[in-house]
C-alpha positions as CSV (number, residue, x, y, z in Angstrom):
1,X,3.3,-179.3,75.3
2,X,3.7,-182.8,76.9
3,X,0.5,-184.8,77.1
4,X,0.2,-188.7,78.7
5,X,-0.8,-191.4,77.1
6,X,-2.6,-194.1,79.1
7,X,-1.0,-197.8,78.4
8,X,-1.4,-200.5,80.1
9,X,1.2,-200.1,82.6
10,X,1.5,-196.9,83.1
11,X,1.0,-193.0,82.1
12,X,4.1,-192.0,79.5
13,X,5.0,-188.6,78.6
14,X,4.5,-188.3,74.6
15,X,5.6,-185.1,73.2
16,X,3.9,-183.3,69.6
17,X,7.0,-184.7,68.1
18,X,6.5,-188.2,69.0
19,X,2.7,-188.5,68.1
20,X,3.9,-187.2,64.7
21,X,6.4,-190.1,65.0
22,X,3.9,-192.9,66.1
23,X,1.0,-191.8,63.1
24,X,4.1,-191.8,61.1
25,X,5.2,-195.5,62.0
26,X,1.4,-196.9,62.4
27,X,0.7,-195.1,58.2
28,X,4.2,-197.4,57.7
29,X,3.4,-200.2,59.0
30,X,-0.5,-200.3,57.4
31,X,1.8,-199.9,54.0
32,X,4.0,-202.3,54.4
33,X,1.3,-204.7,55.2
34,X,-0.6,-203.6,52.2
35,X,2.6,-204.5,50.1
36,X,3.2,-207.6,51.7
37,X,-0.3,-208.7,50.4
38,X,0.6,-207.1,47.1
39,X,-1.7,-204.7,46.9
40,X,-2.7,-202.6,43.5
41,X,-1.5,-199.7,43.0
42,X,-4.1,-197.3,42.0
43,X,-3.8,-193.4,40.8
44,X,-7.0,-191.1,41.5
45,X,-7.1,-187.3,40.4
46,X,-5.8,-185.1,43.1
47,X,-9.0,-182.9,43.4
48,X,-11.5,-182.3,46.5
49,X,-12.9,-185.8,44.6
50,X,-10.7,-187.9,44.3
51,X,-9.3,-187.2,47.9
52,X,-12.4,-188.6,49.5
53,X,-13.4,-191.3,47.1
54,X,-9.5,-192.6,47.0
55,X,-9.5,-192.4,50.8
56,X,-12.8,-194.5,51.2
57,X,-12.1,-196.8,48.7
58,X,-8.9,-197.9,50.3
59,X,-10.4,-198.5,53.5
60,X,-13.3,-200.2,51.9
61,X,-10.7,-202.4,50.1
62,X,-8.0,-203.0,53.4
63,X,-9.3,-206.3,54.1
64,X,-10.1,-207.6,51.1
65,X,-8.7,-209.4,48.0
66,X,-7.6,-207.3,46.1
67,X,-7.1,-204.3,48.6
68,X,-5.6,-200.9,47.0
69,X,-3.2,-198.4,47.9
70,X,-4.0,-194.9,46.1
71,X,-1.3,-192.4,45.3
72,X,-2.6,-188.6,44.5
73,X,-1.9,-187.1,40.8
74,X,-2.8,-184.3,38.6
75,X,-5.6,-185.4,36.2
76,X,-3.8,-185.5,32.9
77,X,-0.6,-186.9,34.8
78,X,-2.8,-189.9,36.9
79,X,-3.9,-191.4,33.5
80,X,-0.1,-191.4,31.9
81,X,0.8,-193.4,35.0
82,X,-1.7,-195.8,33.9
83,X,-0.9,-196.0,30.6
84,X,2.7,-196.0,31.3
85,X,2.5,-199.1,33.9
86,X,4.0,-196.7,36.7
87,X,0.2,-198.1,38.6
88,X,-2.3,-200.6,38.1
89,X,-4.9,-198.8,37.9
90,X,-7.3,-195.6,37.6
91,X,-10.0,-194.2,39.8
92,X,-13.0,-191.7,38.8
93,X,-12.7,-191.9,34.7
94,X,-15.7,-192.0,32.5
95,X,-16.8,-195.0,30.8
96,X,-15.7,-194.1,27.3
97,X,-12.4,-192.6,28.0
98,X,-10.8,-193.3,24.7
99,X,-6.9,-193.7,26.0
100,X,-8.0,-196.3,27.9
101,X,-10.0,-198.2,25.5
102,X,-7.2,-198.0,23.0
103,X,-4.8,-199.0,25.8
104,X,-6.7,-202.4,26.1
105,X,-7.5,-201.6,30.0
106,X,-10.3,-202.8,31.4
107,X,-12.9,-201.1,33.6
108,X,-14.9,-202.7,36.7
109,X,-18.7,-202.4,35.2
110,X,-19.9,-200.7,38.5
111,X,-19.4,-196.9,39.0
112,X,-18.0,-195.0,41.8
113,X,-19.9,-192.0,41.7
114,X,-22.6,-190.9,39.2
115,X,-21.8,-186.8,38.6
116,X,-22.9,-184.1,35.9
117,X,-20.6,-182.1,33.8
118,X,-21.7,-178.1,34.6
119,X,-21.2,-175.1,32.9
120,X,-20.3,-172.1,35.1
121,X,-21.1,-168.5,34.3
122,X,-21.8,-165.1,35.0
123,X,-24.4,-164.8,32.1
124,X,-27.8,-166.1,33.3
125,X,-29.0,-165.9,29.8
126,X,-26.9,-169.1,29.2
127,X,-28.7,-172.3,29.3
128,X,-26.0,-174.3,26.8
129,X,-22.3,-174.4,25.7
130,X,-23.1,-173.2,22.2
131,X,-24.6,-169.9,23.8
132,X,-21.0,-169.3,24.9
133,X,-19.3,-169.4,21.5
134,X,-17.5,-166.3,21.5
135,X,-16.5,-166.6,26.1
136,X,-13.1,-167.4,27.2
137,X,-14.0,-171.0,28.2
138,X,-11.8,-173.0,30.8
139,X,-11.4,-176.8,30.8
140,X,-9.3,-178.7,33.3
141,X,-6.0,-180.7,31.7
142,X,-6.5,-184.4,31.2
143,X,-10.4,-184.3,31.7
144,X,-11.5,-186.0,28.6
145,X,-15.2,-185.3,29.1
146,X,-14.0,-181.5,29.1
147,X,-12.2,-182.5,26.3
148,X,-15.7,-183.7,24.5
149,X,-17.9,-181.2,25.4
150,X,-15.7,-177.8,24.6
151,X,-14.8,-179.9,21.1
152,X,-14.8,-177.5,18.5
153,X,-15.2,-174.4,20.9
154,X,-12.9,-171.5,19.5
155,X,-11.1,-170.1,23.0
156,X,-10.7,-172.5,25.3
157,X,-8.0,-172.2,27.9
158,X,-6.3,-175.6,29.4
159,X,-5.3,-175.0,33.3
160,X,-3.8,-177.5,35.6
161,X,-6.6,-177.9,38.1
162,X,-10.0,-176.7,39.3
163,X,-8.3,-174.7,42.0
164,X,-6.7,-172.2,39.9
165,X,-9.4,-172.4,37.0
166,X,-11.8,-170.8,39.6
167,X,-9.1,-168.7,40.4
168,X,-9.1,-167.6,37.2
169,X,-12.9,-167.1,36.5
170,X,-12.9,-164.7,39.9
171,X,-10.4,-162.6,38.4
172,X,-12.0,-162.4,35.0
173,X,-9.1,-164.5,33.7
174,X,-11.9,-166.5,31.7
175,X,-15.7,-166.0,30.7
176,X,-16.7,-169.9,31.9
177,X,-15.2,-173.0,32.7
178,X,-16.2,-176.5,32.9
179,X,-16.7,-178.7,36.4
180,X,-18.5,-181.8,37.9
181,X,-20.8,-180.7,40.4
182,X,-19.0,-182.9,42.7
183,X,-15.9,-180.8,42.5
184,X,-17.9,-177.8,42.3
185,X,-18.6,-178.7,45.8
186,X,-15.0,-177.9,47.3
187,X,-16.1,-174.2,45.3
188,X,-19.7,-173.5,46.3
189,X,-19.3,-170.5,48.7
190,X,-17.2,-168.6,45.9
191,X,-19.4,-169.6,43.2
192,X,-22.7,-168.6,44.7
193,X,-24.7,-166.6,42.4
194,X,-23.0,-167.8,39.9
195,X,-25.1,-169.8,36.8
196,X,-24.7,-173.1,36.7
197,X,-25.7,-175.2,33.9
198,X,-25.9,-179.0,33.9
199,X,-25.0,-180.0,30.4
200,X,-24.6,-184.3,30.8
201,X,-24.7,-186.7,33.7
202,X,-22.2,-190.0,33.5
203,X,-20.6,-192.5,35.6
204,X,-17.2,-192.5,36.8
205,X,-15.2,-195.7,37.2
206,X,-12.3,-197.6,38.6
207,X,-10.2,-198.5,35.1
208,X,-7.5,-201.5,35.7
209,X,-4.5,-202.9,33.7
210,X,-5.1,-205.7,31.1
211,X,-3.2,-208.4,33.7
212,X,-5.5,-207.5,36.0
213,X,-8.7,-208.1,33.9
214,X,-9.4,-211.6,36.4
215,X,-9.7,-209.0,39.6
216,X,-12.7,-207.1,37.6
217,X,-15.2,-209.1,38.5
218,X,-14.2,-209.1,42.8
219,X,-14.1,-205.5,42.5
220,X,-17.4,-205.5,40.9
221,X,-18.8,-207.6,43.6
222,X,-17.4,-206.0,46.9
223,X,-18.3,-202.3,45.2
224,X,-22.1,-203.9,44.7
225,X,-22.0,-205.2,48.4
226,X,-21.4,-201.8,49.6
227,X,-23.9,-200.1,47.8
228,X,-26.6,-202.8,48.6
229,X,-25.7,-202.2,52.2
230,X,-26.9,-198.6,51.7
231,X,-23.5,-197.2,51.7
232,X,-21.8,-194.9,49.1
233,X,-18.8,-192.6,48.1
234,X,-17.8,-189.4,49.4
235,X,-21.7,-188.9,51.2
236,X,-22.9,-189.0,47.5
């Protein structure tokens, strides 16, 4: 289908192929200006999350200094780009996330998103983890507040994502599984009826390289402007 696109001169022909073309160029060009400026680098989980925070954040960031341009990453493989200095920083990890703190990185004081860590089951009788002990229990790879909370839980099961943990728990795969009820979001027409415990509540942050430890406390600033302006992440 040919549709016109009204210029300033006159009504051109633009094919599906060429709007594809012209999104493509104007997403290159926004990049290469983002370079130009030199940019950070940031990863952010690849969940229903970290889409939407990593999107707002960039645009919150465009015309500032420092702005950000956000790649997309499995959990456990966003935080090794991190500590392997393939970024420059993290989005949406908790204040004590112990790789990190080891690493030396440093983390902008001011949270993205404040979330709680949920326990989903089919047994209503459950009001706590420990009232699982002997359930299948799924934690997401790379999640260390997972990590934390199932410590010292017998049978845990380690998946890739949220997407097929749920999966999973529909098919009977796995008794329970742990989520933020952010995520659980994305999930809450296949989980209805479901029991859903809150077990913790905790910020999540934007963690930097060491170098960058001078840009802390501009992020910290611009990320307090927004909020103060009534403003927030992902509708949250």
């Amino acid at each position: 289908m040919i549709e016109k696109v009204e210029t300033g001169v006159a009504s051109l022909p633009l094919s599906s192929v060429a709007r594809v073309f012209l999104a493509s160029l104007v997403c290159l060009t926004f990049m290469s200006s983002a370079q130009a400026r030199n940019c950070l680098s940031l990863s952010s989980p690849n969940d229903y999350l970290g889409l939407k925070v990593g999107e707002e954040l960039e645009h919150l960031f465009a015309l500032q200094s420092p702005c950000f341009i956000v790649s997309y990453n499995p959990a456990a493989r966003s935080a090794q780009m991190l500590l392997d200095g393939e970024v420059d920083g993290e989005l949406l990890r908790i204040e004590g996330f112990e790789p990190y703190k080891t690493a030396d990185m440093v983390m902008v004081p001011v949270p993205l998103i404040i979330g709680e860590a949920i326990l989903v089951t089919r047994d209503f009788k459950v009001s706590a983890i420990e009232d699982i002990s002997q359930a299948t229990l799924g934690i997401r790879r790379g999640t260390e507040w997972s990590d934390s909370l199932s410590q010292g839980h017998e049978n845990t099961i380690t998946v890739p994502s949220y997407e097929l943990m749920v999966e999973m728990f529909k098919k009977g795969r796995i008794d329970a599984f742990l989520i933020d009820d952010l995520n659980l979001r994305e999930y809450r027409d296949t989980l209805a009826g479901m029991n859903k415990v809150v077990l913790k509540q905790s910020g999540a942050y934007i963690w930097l390289s060491k170098e960058h430890e001078n840009l802390v406390p501009d992020v910290a600033r611009i990320l307090r402007e927004f909020y103060a302006q009534g403003h927030s992440f992902a509708g949250l």
